[in-house]
FIFI-689416 format. One record per residue: x, y, z of N, C-alpha, C, O in turn; residue number from 1. Coordinates in pm, 1 decimal. Layout:
<atoms>
<atom><n_x>X</n_x><n_y>Y</n_y><n_z>Z</n_z><ca_x>X</ca_x><ca_y>Y</ca_y><ca_z>Z</ca_z><c_x>X</c_x><c_y>Y</c_y><c_z>Z</c_z><o_x>X</o_x><o_y>Y</o_y><o_z>Z</o_z><k>NUM</k></atom>
...
</atoms>
This chain:
<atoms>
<atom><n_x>6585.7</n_x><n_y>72.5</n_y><n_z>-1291.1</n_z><ca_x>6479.4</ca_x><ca_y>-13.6</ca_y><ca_z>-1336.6</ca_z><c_x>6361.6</c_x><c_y>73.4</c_y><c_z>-1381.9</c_z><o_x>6332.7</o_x><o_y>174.8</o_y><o_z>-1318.4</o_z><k>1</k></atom>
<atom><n_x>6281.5</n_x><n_y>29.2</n_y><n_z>-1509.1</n_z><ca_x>6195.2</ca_x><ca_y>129.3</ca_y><ca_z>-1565.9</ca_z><c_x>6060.5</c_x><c_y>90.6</c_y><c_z>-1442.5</c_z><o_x>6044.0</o_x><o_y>3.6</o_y><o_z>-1357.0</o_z><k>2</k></atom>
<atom><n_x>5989.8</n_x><n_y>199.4</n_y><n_z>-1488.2</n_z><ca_x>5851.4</ca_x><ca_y>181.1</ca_y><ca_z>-1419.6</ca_z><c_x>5779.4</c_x><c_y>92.5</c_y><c_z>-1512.1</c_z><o_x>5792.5</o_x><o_y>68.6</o_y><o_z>-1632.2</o_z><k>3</k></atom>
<atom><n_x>5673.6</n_x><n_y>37.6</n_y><n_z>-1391.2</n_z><ca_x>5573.1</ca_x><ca_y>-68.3</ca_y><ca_z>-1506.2</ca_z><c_x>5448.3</c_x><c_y>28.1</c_y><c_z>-1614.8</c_z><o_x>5394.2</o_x><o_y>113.6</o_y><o_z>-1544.6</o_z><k>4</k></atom>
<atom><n_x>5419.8</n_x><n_y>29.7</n_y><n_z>-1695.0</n_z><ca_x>5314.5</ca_x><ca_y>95.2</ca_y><ca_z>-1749.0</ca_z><c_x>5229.4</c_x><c_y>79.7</c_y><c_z>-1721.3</c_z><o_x>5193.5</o_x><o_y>-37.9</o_y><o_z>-1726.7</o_z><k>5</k></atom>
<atom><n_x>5131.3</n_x><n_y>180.5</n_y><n_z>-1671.1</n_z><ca_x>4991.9</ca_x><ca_y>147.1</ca_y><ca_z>-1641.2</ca_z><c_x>4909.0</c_x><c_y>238.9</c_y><c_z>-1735.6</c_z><o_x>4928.9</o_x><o_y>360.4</o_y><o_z>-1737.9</o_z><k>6</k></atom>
<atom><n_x>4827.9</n_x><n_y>186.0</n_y><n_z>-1803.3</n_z><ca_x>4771.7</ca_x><ca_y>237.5</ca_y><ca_z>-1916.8</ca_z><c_x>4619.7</c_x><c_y>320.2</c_y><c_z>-1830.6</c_z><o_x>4551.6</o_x><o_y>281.3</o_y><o_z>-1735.7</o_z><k>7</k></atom>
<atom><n_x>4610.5</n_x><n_y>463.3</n_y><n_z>-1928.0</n_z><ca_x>4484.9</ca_x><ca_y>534.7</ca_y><ca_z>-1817.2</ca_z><c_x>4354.5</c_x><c_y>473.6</c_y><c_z>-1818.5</c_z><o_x>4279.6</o_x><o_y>459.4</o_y><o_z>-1721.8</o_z><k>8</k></atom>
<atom><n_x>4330.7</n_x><n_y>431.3</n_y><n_z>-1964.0</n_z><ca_x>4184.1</ca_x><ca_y>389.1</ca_y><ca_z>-1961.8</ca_z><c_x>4210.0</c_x><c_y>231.7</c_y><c_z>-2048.9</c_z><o_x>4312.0</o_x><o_y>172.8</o_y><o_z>-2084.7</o_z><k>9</k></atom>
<atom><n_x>4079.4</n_x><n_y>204.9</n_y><n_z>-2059.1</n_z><ca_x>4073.4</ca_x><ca_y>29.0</ca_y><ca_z>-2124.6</ca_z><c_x>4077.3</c_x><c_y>55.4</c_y><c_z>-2316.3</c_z><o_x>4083.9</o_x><o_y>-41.9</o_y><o_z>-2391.5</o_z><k>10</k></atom>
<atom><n_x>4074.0</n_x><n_y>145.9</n_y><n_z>-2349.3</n_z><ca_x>4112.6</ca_x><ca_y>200.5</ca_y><ca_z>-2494.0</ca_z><c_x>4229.9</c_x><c_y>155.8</c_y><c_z>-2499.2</c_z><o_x>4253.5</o_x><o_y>59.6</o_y><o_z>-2572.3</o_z><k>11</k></atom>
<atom><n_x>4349.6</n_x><n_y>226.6</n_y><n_z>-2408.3</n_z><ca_x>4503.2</ca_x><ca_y>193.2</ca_y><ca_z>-2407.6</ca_z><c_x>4494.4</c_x><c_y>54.1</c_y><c_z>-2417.9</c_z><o_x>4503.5</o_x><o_y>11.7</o_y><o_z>-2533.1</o_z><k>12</k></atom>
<atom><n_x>4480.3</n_x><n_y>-22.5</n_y><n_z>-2335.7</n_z><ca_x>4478.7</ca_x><ca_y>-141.5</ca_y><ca_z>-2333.9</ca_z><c_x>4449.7</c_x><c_y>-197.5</c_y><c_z>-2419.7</c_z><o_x>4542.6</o_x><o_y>-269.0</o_y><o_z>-2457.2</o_z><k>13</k></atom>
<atom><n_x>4327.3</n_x><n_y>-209.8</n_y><n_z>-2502.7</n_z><ca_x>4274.3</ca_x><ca_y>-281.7</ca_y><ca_z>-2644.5</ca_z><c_x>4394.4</c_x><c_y>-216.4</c_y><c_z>-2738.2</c_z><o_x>4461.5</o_x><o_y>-286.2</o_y><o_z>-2814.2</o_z><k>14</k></atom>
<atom><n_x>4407.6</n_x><n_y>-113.5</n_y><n_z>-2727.2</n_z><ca_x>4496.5</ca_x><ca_y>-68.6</ca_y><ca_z>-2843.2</ca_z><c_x>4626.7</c_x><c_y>-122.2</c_y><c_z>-2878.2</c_z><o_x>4665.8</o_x><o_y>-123.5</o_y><o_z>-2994.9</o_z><k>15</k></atom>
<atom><n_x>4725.1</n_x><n_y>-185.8</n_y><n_z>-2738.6</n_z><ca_x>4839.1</ca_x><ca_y>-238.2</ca_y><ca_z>-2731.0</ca_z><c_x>4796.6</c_x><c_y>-362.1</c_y><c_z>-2776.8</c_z><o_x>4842.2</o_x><o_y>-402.1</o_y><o_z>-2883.9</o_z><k>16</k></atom>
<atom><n_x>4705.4</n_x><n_y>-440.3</n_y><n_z>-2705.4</n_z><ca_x>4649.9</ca_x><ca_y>-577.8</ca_y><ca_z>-2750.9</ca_z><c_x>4609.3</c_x><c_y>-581.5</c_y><c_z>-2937.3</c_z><o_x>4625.1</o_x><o_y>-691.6</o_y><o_z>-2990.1</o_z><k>17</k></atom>
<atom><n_x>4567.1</n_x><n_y>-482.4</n_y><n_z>-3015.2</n_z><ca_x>4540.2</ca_x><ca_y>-538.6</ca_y><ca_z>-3137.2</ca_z><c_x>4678.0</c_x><c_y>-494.3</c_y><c_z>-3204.4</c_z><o_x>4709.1</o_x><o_y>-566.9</o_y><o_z>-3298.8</o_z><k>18</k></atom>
<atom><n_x>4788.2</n_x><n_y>-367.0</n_y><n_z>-3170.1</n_z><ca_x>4893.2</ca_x><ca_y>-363.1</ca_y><ca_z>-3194.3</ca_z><c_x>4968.2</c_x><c_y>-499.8</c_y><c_z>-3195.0</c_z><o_x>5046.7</o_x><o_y>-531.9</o_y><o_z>-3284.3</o_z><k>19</k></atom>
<atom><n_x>4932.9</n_x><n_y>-587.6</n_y><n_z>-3073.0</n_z><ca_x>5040.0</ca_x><ca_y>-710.8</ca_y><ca_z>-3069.1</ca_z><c_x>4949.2</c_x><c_y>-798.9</c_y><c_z>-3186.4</c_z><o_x>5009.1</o_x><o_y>-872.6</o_y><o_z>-3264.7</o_z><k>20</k></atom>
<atom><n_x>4830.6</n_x><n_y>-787.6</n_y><n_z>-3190.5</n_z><ca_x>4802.6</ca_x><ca_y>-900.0</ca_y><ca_z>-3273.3</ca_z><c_x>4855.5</c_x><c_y>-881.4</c_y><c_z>-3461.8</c_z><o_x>4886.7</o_x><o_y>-956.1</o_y><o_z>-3554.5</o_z><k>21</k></atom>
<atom><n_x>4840.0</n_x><n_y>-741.2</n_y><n_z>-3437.9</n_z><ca_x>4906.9</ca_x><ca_y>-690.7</ca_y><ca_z>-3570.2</ca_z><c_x>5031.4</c_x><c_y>-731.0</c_y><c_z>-3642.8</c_z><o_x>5050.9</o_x><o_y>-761.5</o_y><o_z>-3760.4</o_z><k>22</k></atom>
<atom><n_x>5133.2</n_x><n_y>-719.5</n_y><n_z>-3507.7</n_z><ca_x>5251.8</ca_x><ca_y>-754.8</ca_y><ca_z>-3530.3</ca_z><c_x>5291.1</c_x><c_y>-879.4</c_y><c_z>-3571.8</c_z><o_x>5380.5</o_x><o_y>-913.6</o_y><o_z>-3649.3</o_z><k>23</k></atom>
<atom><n_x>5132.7</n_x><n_y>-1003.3</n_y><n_z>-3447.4</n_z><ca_x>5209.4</ca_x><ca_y>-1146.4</ca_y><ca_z>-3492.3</ca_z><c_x>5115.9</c_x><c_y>-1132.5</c_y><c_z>-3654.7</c_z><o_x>5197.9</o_x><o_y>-1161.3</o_y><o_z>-3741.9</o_z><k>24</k></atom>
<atom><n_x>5033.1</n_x><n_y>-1112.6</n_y><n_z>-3694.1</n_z><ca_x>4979.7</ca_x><ca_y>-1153.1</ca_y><ca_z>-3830.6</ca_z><c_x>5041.4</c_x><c_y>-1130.7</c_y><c_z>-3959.3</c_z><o_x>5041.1</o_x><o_y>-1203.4</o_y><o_z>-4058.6</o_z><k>25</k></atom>
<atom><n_x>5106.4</n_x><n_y>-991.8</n_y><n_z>-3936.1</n_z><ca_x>5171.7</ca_x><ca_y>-956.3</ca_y><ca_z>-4069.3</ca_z><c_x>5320.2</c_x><c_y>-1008.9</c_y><c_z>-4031.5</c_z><o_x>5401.1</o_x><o_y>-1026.2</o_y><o_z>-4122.7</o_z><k>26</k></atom>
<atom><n_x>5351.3</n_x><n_y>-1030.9</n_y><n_z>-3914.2</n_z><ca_x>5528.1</ca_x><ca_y>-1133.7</ca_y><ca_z>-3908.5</ca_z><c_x>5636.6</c_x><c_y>-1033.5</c_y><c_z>-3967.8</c_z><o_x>5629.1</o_x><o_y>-915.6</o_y><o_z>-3933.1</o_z><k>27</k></atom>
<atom><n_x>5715.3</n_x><n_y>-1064.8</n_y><n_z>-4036.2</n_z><ca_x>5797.7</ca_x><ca_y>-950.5</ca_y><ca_z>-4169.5</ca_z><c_x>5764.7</c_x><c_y>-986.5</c_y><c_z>-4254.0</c_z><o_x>5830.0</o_x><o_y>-1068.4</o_y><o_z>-4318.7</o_z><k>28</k></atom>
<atom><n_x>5664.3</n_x><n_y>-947.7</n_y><n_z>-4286.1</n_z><ca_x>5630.4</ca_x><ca_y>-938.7</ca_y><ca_z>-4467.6</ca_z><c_x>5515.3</c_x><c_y>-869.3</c_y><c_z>-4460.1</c_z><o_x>5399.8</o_x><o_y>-912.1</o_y><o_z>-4460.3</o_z><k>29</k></atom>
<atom><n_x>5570.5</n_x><n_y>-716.9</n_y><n_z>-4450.9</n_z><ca_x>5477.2</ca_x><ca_y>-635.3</ca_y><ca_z>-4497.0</ca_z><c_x>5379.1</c_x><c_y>-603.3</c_y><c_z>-4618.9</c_z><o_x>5298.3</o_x><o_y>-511.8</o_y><o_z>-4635.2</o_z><k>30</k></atom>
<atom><n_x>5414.0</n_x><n_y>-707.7</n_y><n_z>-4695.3</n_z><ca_x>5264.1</ca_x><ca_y>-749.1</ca_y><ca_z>-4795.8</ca_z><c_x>5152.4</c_x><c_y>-801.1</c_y><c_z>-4707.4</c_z><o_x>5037.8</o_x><o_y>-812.3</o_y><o_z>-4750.9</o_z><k>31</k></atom>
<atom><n_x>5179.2</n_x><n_y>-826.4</n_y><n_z>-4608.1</n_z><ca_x>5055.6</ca_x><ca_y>-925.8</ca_y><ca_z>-4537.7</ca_z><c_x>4974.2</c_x><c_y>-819.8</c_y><c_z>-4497.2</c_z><o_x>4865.8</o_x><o_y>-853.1</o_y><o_z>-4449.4</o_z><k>32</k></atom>
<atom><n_x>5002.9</n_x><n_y>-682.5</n_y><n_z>-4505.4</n_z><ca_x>4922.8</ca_x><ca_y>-554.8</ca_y><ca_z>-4439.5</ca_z><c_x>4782.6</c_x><c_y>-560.6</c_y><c_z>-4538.1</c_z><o_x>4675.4</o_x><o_y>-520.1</o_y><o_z>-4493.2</o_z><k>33</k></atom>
<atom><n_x>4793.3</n_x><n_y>-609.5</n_y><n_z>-4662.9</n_z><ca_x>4705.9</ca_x><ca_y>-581.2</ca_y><ca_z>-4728.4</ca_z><c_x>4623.1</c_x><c_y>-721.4</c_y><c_z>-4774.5</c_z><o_x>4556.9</o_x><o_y>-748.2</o_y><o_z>-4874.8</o_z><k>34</k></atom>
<atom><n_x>4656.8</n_x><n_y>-794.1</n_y><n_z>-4658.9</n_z><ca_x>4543.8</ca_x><ca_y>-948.5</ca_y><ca_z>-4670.4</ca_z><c_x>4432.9</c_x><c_y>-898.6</c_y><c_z>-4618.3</c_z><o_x>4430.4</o_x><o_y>-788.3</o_y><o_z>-4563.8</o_z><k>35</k></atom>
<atom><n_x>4293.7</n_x><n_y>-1003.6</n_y><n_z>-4634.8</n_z><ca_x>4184.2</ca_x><ca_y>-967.7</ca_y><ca_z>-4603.4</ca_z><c_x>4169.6</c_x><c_y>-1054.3</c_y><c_z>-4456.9</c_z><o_x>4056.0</o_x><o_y>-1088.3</o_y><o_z>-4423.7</o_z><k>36</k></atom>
<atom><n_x>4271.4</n_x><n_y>-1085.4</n_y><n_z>-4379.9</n_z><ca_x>4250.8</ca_x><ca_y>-1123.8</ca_y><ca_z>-4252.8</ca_z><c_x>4301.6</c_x><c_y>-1008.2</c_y><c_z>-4182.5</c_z><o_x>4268.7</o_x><o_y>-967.8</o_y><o_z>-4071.0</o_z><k>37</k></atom>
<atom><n_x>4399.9</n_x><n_y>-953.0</n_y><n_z>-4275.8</n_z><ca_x>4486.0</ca_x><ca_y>-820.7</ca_y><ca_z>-4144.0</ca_z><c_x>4402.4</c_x><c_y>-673.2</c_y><c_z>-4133.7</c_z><o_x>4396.5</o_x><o_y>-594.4</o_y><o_z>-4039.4</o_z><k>38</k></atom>
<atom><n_x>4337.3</n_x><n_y>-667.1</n_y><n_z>-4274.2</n_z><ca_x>4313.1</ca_x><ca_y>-517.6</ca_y><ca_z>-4286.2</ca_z><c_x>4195.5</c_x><c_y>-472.7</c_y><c_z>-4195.0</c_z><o_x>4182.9</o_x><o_y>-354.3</o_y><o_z>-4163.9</o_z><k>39</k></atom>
<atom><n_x>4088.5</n_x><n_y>-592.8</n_y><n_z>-4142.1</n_z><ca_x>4010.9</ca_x><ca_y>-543.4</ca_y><ca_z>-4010.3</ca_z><c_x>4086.1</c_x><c_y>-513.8</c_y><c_z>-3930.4</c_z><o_x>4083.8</o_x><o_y>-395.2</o_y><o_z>-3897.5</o_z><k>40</k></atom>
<atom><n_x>4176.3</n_x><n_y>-595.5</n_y><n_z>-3869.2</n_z><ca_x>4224.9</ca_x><ca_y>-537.8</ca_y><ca_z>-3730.6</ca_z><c_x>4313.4</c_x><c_y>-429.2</c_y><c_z>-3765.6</c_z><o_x>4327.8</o_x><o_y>-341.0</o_y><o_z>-3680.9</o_z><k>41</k></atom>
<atom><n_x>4388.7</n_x><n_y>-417.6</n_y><n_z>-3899.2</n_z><ca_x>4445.7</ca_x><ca_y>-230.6</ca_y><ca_z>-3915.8</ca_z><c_x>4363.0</c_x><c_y>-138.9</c_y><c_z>-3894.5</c_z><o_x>4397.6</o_x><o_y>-39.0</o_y><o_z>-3831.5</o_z><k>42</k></atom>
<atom><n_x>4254.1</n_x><n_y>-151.8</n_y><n_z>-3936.0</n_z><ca_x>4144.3</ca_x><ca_y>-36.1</ca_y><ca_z>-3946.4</ca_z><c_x>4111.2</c_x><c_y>-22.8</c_y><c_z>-3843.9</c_z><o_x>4107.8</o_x><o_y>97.9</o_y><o_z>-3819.6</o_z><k>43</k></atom>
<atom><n_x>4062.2</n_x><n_y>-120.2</n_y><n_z>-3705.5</n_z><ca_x>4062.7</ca_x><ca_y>-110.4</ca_y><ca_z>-3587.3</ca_z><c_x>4116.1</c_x><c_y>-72.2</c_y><c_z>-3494.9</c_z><o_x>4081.9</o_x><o_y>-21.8</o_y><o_z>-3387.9</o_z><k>44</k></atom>
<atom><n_x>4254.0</n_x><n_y>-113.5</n_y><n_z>-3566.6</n_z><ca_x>4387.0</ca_x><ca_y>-19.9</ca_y><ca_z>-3462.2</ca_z><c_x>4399.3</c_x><c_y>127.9</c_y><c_z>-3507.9</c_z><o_x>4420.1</o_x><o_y>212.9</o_y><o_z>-3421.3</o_z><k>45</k></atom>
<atom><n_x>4388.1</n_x><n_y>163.7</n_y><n_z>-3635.7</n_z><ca_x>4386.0</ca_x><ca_y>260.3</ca_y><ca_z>-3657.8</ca_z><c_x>4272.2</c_x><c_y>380.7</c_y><c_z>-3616.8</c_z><o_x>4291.3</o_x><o_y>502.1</o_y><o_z>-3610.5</o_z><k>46</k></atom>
<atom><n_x>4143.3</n_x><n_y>301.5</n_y><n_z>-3590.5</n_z><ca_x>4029.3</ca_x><ca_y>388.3</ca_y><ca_z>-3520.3</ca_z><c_x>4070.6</c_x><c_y>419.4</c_y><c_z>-3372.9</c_z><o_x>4044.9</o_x><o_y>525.5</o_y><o_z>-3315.9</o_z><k>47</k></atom>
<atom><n_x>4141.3</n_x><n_y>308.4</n_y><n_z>-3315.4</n_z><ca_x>4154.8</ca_x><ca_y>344.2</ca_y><ca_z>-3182.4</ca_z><c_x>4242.4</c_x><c_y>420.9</c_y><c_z>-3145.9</c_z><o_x>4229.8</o_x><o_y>507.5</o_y><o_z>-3059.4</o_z><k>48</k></atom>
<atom><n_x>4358.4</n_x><n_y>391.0</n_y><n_z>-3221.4</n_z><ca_x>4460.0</ca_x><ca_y>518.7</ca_y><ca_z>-3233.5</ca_z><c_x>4391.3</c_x><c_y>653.4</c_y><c_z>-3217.3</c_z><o_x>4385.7</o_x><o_y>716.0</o_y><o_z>-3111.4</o_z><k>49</k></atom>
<atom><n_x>4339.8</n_x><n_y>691.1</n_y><n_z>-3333.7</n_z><ca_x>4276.0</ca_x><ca_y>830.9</ca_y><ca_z>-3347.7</ca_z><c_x>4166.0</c_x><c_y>853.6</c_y><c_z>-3221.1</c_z><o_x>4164.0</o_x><o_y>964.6</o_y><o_z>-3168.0</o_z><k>50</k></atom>
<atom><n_x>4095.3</n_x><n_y>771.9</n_y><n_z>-3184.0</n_z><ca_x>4033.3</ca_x><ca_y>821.4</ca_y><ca_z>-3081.5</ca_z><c_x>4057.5</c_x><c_y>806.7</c_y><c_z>-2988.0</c_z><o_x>3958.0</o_x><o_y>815.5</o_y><o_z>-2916.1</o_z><k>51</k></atom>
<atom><n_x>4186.4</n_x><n_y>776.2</n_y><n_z>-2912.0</n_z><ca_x>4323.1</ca_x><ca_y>762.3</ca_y><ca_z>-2780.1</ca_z><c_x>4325.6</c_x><c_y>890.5</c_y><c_z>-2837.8</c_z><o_x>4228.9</o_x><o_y>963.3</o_y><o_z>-2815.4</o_z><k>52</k></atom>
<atom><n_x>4422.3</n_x><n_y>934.1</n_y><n_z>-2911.2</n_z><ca_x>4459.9</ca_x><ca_y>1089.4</ca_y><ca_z>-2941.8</ca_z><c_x>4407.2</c_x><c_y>1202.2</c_y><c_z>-2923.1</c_z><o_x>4451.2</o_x><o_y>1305.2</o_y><o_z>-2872.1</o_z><k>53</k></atom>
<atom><n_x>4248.4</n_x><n_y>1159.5</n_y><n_z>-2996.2</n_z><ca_x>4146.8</ca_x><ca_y>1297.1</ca_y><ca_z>-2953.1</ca_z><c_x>4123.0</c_x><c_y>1302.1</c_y><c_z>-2813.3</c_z><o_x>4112.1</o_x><o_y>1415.0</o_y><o_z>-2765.5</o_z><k>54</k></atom>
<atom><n_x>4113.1</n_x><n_y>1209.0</n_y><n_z>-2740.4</n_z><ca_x>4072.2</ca_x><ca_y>1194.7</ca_y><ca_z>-2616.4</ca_z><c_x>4160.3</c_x><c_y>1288.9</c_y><c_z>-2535.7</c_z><o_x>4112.6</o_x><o_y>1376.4</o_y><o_z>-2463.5</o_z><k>55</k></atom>
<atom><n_x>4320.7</n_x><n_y>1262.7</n_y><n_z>-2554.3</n_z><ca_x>4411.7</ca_x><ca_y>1323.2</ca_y><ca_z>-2509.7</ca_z><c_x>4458.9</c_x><c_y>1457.0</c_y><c_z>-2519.4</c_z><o_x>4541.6</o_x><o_y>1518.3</o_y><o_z>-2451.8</o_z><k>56</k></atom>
<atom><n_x>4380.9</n_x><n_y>1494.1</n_y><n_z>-2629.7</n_z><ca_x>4317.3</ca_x><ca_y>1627.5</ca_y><ca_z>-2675.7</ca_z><c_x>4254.9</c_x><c_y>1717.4</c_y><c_z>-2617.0</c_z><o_x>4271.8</o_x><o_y>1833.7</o_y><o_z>-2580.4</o_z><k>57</k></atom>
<atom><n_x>4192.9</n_x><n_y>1653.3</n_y><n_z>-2615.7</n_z><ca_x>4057.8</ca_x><ca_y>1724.7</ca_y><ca_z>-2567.1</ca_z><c_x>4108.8</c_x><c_y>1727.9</c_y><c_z>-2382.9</c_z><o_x>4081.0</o_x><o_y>1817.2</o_y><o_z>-2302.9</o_z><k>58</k></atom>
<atom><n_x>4160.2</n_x><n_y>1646.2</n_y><n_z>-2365.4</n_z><ca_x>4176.3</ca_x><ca_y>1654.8</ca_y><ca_z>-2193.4</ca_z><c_x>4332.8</c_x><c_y>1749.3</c_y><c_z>-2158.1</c_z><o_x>4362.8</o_x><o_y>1802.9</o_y><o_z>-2051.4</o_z><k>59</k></atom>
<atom><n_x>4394.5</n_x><n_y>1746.5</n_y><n_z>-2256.9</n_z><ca_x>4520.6</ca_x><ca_y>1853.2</ca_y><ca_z>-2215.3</ca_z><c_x>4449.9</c_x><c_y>2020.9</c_y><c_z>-2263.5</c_z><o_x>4492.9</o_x><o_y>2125.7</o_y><o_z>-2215.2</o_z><k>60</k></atom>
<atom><n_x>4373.8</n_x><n_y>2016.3</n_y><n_z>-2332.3</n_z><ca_x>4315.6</ca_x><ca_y>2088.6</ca_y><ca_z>-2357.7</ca_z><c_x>4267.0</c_x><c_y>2222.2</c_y><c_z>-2257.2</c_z><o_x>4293.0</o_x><o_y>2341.8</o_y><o_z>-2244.3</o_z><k>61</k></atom>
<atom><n_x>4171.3</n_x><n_y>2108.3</n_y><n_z>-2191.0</n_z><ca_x>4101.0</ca_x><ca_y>2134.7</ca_y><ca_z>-2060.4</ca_z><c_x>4166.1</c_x><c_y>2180.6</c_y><c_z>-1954.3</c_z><o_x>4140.2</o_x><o_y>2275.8</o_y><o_z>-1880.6</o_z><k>62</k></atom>
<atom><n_x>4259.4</n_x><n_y>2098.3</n_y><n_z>-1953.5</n_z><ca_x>4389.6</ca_x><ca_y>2117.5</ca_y><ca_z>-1813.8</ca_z><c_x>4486.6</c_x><c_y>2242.9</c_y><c_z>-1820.2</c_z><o_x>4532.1</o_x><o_y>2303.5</o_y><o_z>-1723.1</o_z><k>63</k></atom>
<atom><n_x>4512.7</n_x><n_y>2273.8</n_y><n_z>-1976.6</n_z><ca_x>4597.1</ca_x><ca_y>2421.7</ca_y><ca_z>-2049.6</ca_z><c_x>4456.7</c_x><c_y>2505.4</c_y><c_z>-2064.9</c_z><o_x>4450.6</o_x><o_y>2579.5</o_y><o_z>-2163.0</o_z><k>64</k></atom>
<atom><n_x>4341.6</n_x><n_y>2500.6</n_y><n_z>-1975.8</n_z><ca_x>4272.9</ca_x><ca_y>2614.7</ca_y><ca_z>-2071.3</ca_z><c_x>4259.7</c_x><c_y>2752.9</c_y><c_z>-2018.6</c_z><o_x>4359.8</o_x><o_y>2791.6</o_y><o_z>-1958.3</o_z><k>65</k></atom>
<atom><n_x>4140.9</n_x><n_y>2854.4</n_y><n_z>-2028.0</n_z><ca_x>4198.8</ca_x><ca_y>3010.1</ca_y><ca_z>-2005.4</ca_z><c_x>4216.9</c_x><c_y>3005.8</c_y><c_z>-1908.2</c_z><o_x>4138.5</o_x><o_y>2956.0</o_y><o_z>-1827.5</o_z><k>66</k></atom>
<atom><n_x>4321.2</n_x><n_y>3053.8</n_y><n_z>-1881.1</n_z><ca_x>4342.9</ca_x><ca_y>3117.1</ca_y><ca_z>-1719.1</ca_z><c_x>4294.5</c_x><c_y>3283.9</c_y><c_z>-1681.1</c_z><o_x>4300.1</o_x><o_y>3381.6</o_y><o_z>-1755.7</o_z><k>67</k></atom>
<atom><n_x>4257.1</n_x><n_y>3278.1</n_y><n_z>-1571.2</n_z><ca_x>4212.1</ca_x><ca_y>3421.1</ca_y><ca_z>-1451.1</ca_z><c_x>4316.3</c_x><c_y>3539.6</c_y><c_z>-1464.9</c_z><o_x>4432.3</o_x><o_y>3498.5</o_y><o_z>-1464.9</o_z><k>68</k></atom>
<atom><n_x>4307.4</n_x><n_y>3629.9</n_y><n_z>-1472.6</n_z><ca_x>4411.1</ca_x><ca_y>3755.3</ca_y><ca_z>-1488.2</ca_z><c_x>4499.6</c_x><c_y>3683.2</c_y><c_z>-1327.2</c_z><o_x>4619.2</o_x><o_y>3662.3</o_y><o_z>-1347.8</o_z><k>69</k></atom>
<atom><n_x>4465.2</n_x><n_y>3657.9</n_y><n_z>-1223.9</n_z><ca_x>4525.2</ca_x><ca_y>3659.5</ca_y><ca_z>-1112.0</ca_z><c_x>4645.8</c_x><c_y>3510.8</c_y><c_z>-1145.8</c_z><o_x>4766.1</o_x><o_y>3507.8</o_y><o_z>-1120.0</o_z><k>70</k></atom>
<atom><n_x>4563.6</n_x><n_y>3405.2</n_y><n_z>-1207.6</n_z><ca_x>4679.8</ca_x><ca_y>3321.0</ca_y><ca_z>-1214.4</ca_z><c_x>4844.5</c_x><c_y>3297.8</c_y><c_z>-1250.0</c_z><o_x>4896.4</o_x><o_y>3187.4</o_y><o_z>-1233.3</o_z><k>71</k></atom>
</atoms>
């Protein structure tokens, strides 16, 4: 049995939530990507995307960073 997902911060969360709304608006017909009801919430999902990513960035970053001659 899989594990449940627990998302780290409330970014994850909004991000899955406008992903689902994405999905029901454009349905299959990917012409609908370029209506003027869908393309806010693309652009939205798409900001949050990128700044989930940097975030994750920047924090593996931190966690891989220089190490001590002794380490």
């Amino acid at each position: 049995m899989a594990e449940p997902y627990w998302p780290e911060d409330r970014s994850e969360v909004e991000l899955e939530m406008l992903r689902r709304q994405l999905h029901e608006a454009v349905g299959h017909d990917p012409a609908r990507l370029s209506d003027d009801s869908v393309l806010p919430l693309s652009r939205r999902l798409d900001a949050l995307i990128l700044e989930v990513q940097k975030r994750k960035m920047r924090t593996s970053s931190t966690m891989s960073g220089p190490r001590s001659v002794g380490d």
